[in-house]
N, C-alpha and C positions, 0 to 999 in steps of 0.2 A: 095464523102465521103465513107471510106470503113468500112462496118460494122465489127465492134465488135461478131462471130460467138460464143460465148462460150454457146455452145447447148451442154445438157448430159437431162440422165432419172438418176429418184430415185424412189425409194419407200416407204411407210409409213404403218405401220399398221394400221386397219382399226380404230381400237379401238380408237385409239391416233386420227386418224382426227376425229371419230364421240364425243370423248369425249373434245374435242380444246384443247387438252394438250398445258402448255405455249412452247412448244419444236416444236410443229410442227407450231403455230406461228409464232415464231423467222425463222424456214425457209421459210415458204410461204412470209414471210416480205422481203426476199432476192432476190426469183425467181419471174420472169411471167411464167407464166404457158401456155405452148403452147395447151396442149393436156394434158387428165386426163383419166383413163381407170379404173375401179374397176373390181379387179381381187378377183371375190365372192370366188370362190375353195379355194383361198392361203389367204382371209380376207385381203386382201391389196388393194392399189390404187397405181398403178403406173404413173409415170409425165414425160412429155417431158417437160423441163425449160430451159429459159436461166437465166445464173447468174454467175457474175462477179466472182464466184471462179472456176468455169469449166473453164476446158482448149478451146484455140481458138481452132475451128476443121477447115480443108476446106473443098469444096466442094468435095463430093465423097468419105469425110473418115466416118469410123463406127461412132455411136454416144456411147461415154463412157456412163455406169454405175458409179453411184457417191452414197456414204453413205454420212451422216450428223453425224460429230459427235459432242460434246460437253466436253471444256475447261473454268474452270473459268476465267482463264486469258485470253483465245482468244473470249471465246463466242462460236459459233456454226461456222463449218467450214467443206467444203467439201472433201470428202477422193475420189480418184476414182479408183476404184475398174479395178484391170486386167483381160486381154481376158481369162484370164484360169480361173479364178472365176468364170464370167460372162458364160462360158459356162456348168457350172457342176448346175447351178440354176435349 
């Protein structure tokens, strides 16, 4: 059977996970959560997840950055962010 690989990171504000905003709910409802890091300098937590809107990677490729954004019509949905972004962070 060959695994489904859709591995990225995201990040959250911290505020948003310590206060359960219904927004970071509805993602955690989407992801496993491989790995969790709290990044105190920048007030965030950053995730290693899998979840069916990350793209498949294979073995040996980068793991994308992904935002969450949020559509009434779609609900919450993941955006993944480019190498060039990802590097100016």
């Amino acid at each position: 059977m060959k695994r489904d690989n859709r591995v990225g990171m995201f990040s959250l504000p911290e505020q948003w996970v310590r206060s359960r905003s219904p927004e970071v709910t509805r993602v955690m409802g989407m992801c496993s959560i491989l790995n969790a890091s709290h990044m105190e300098h920048l007030n965030q937590y950053n995730y290693l997840a899998l979840c069916y809107q990350f793209d498949v990677i294979e073995p040996g490729e980068e793991i994308p950055w992904y935002i969450f954004n949020y559509d009434p019509d779609l609900d919450m949905f993941a955006i993944k962010l480019d190498s060039i972004y990802r590097s100016t962070r």
